[in-house]
N, C-alpha and C positions, 0 to 999 in steps of 0.2 A: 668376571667380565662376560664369559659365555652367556650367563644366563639373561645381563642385561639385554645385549644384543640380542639374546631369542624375544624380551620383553619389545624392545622398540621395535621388531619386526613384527608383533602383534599388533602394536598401536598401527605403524602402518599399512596393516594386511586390510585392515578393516575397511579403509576409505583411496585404496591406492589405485584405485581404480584412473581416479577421477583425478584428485589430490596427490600428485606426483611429486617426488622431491627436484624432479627438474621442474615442474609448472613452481613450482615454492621460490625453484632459488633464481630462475628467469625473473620471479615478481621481485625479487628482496636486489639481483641486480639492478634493475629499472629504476627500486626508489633511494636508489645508493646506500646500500645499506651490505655492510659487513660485518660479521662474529667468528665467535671464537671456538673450536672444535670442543663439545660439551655433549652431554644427554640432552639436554633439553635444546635443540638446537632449533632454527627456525621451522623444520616442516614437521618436527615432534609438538611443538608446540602450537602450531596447527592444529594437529591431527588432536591435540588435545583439547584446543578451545572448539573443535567440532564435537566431540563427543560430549565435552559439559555444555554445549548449548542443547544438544539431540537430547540425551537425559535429563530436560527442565532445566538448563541453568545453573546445575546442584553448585554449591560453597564450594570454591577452589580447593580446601583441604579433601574434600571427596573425590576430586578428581585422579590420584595415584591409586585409589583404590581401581578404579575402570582400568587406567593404563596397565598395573603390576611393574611399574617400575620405581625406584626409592629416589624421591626428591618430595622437597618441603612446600608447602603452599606457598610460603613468602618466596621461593624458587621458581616455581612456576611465574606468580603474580608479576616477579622480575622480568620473568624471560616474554609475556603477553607485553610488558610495560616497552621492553626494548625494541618489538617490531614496529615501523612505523605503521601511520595507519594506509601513506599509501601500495604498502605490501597488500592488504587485505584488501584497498578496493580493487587492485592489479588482478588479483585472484578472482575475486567476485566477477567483475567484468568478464574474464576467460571465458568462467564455467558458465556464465548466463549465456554468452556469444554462442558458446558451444549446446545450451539446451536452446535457445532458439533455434539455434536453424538443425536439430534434429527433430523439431517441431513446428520447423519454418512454415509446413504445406497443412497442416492437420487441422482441420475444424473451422475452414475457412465459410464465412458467412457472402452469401452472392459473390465469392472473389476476392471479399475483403478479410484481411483480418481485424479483428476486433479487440479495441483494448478497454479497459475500465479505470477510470480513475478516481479519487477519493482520500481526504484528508484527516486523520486522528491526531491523536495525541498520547504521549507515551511519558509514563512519569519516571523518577530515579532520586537518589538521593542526595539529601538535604546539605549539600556542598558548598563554601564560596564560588568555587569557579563554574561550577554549574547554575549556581542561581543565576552569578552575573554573566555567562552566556546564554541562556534558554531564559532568565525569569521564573515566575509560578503565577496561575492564576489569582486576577484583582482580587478575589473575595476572602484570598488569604490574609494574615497578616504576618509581618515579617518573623521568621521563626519559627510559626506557626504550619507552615506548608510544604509543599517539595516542588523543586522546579521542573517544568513540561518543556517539553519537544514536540513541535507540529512535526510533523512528519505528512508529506501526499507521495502517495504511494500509485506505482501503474502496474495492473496485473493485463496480462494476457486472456482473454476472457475463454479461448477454448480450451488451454491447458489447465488453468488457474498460474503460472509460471509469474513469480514478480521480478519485472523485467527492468522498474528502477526504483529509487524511492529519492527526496531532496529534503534536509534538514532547516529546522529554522528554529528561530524563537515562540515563545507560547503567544496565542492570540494573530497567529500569521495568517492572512487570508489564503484559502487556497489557490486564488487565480494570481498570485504573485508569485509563483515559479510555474505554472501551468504550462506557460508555453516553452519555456527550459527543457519539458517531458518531449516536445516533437523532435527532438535533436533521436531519440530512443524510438521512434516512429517510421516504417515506411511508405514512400508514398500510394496512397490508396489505401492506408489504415484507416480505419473510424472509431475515433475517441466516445466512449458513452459513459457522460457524468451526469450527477445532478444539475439543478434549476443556478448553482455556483458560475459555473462555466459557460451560463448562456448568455455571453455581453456580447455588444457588436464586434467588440476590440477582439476577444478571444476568436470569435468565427472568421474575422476576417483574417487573422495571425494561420487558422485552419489555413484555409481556402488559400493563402502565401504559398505554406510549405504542402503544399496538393495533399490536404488530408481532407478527412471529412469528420463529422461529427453529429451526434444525436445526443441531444442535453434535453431536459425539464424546462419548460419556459419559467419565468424567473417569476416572481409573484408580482415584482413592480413593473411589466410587460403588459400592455393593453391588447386586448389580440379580439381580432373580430370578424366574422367568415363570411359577414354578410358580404354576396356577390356587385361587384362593382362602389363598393362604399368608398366615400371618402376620409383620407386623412387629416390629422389635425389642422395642419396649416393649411388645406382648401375649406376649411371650416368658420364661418364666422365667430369670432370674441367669445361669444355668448355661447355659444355651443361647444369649445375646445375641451372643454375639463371631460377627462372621460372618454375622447375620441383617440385611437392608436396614432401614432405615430409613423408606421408603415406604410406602404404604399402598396394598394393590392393592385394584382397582375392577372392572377387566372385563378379559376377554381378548377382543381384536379381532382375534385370528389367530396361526398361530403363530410363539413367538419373539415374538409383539405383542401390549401392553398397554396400558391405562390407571394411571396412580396418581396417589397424591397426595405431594406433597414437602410436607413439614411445617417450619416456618420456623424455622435452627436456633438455637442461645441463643445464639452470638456471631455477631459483625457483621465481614463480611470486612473486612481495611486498610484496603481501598481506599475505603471507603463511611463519612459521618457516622455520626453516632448518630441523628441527625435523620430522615437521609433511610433509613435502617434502621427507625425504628418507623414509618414511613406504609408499609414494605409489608405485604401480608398475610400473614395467620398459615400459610396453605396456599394452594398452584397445584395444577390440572390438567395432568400433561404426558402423554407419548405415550413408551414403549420400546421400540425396538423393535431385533431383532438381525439380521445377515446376515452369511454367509459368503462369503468369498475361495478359492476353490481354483487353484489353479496346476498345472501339470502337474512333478512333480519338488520339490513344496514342499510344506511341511505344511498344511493346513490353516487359515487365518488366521479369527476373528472380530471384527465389529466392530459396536458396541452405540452404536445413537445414541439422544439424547433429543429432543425437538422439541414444540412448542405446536401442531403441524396434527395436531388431534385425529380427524377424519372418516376412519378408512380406506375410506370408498369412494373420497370425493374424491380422497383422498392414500393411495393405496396401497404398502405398504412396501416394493418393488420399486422404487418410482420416488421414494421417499423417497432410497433405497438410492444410486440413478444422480445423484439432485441431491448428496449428499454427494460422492459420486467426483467431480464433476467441480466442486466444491472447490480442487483440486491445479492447477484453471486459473490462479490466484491465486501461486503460485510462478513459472507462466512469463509473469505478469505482471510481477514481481522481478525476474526475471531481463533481460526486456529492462529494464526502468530501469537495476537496477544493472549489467550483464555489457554489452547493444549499447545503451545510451546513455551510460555509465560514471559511473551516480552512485554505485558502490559507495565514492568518495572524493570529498568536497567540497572544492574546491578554495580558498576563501574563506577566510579569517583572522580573520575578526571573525564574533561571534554574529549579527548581522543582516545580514551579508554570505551566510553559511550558506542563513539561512532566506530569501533573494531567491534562490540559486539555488535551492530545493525550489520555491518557487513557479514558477520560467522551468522547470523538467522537469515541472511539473503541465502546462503552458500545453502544451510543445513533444509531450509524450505523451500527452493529449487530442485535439489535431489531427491527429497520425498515425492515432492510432483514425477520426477520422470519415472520414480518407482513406481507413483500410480498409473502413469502412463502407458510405462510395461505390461502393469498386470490386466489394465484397460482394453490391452490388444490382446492380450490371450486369452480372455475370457471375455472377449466379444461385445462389452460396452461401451460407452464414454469414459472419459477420464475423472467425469463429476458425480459418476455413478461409485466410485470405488470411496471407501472411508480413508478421507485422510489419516484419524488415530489408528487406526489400523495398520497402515503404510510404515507410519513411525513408530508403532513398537513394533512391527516385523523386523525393521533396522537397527531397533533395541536393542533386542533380544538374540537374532539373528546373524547381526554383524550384516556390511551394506551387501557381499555377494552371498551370502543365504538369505537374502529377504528379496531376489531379485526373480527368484523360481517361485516364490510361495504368493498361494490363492486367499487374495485376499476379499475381504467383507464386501461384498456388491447392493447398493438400493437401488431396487429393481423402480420404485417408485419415487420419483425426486418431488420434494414439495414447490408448489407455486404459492407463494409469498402472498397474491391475492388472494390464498382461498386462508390464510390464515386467521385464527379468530383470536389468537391466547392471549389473556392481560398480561400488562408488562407490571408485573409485578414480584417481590422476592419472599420466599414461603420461608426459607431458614432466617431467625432473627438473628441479629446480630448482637454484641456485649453492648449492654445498658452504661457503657462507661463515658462521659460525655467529650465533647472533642475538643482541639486543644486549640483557644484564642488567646493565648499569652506566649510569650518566647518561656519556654524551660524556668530559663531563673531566674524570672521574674514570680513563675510558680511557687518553686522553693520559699524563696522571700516570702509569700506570703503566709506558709505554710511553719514559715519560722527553722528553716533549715542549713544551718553555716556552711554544714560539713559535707562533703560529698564521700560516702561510702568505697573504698577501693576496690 
């Protein structure tokens, strides 16, 4: 008995920082939830689904080996299966509430903070109840595929801190939970998405909840800077196709304007009828345009819209640089899905899914404040220190020995504009061809009764 008790005092020396077993048993009161005095008890097995998401996700049966304590994978897999899942978001929520606002005040852009958002997809395996809740991509065929999770995700753009994410089925547009995200928003935050979120509906939903926002102009947007010009409907018949729909105001510079977006007569999908007539009939937004040049490339433009009306304040130049660096938001992706490996949920059941996206919210918030930390004592940003880094210091380290140590700093951060590299993959892949039949329809053809045990 001794020595198990020294083992579960391991497991939670590691993350007890943070991961308390009163923060555990506050969550598991809330969502009514009772158990039975065991080893593997609600904040063991916490502290366990943290540690197998931190080390890649490894197969449940690996995970006693991290602990050193003696229980069975189908053990564990039990005791994940019995917590609900709103213990986990209970927790999540905590510890996020609790790293904002220790990074409530840090990195703030003219005043504002700054958030990013952006929509992936996340695959898992090939389940009834997951097909028939997520779906799978049309171009599969049934049997053939594995079902997807849209996922839009909102990071904090000066920490990199992911501050919510909202679930749906595959093929979800991302401006149908978009404005769900301002709820996680304070006023005077500014949202910076793609050309997705630049509709009239979504700016004015902004401009509601006193947010603001810097999106891509949308491609099916007519935009046009000539001073005093007319809109479409002051336009004769003959002349409409091709004229914006806008209404200009002023010129703030060039390439930069003021108009008005005029509320158009239908109501996007995504949006009631309801919450379509409380907005207004017209907004004020801001157009403004800048070039890309490259040396060996042609000349690229890019047209964004945004509610920071002031071009003193907000100068189009640095409109220009908060857009660019946007693209931070991808290499926040990329560690979740690529060096953490949620690009596949490893879970079988729909509430199994959604406990692990809550343990990667939990496990890649803490590396952020670790990079955080080590940001402020060796004198950079936060976007300067290497994430992989961060997370095996906390490997290898355990979370308070990786909270003193000097980690990896790039003294040089790349600008996405000056990049030049094909998108292309050098390692080939197995020449074995991919599967457009269900399983055993294969067999059949292949002449096969019996299935090997």
């Amino acid at each position: 008995m001794a020595s198990i008790n020294a083992a579960i005092r391991q497991v939670k020396d590691d993350v007890t920082q943070w991961l308390t077993p009163t923060r555990v048993t506050q969550s598991c009161a809330a969502a009514d939830y009772q158990w039975r005095r065991r080893v593997l008890t609600p904040w063991v097995t916490m502290h366990l689904f943290v540690l197998q998401v931190l080390w890649g996700n490894i197969a449940c049966r690996g995970v006693r080996h991290l602990s050193h304590l003696t229980f069975t994978a189908s053990a564990y897999c039990a005791a994940r299966m019995r917590l609900p899942v709103d213990v986990f978001g209970c927790i999540a929520a905590s510890l996020t509430h609790e790293a904002r606002q220790q990074t409530h005040d840090f990195g703030r852009w003219k005043g504002h903070r700054v958030l990013q958002t952006d929509g992936s997809g996340l695959s898992m395996s090939d389940e009834p109840a997951l097909q028939q809740a997520f779906g799978q991509p049309a171009g599969q065929k049934p049997g053939c595929g594995f079902p997807v999770m849209a996922v839009l995700w909102l990071f904090d753009a000066a920490t990199g801190l992911l501050v919510d994410f909202i679930t749906d089925q595959c093929y979800t547009h991302d401006m149908k939970h978009a404005s769900k995200l301002h709820a996680s928003m304070e006023e005077g935050d500014v949202l910076v998405a793609d050309c997705a979120f630049a509709s009239f509906a979504h700016l004015a939903l902004l401009l509601q909840d006193k947010l603001h926002g810097v999106f891509r102009m949308h491609q099916r947007q007519i935009v046009d800077f000539t001073p005093g010009r007319k809109h479409r409907r002051q336009r004769p018949k003959a002349q409409r196709k091709g004229a914006p729909t806008s209404r200009w105001i002023k010129k703030l510079g060039k390439l930069d304007q003021l108009v008005t977006y005029v509320k158009p007569s239908e109501k996007p999908a995504w949006m009631s009828e309801q919450d379509y007539e409380q907005l207004p009939d017209e907004i004020v937004v801001r157009e403004l345009r800048y070039r890309i040049e490259r040396p060996g490339f042609r000349t690229r433009q890019v047209t964004l819209v945004t509610t920071l009306l002031d071009p003193e304040r907000y100068p189009a130049h640095e409109l220009a640089e908060l857009y660019r660096a946007r693209w931070q938001v991808e290499t926040n992706l990329k560690h979740l899905k690529q060096t953490m490996h949620l690009n596949v949920l490893r879970s079988k059941t729909v509430e199994g899914v959604r406990k692990e996206l809550w343990v990667y919210l939990i496990v890649y918030n803490q590396v952020r404040l670790l990079m955080g930390a080590a940001a402020e004592r060796q004198g950079v940003t936060p976007d300067c220190i290497s994430f992989i880094d961060a997370l095996d210091a906390w490997c290898h380290r355990g979370w308070r020995g990786a909270q003193g140590v000097t980690l990896v700093v790039y003294r040089h951060r790349h600008n996405r504009d000056a990049r030049h590299e094909p998108r292309v993959i050098k390692r080939r892949k197995d020449c074995y061809t991919y599967m457009t039949k269900p399983r055993e329809a294969l067999r059949k053809a292949l002449g096969i009764t019996k299935v090997a045990a």
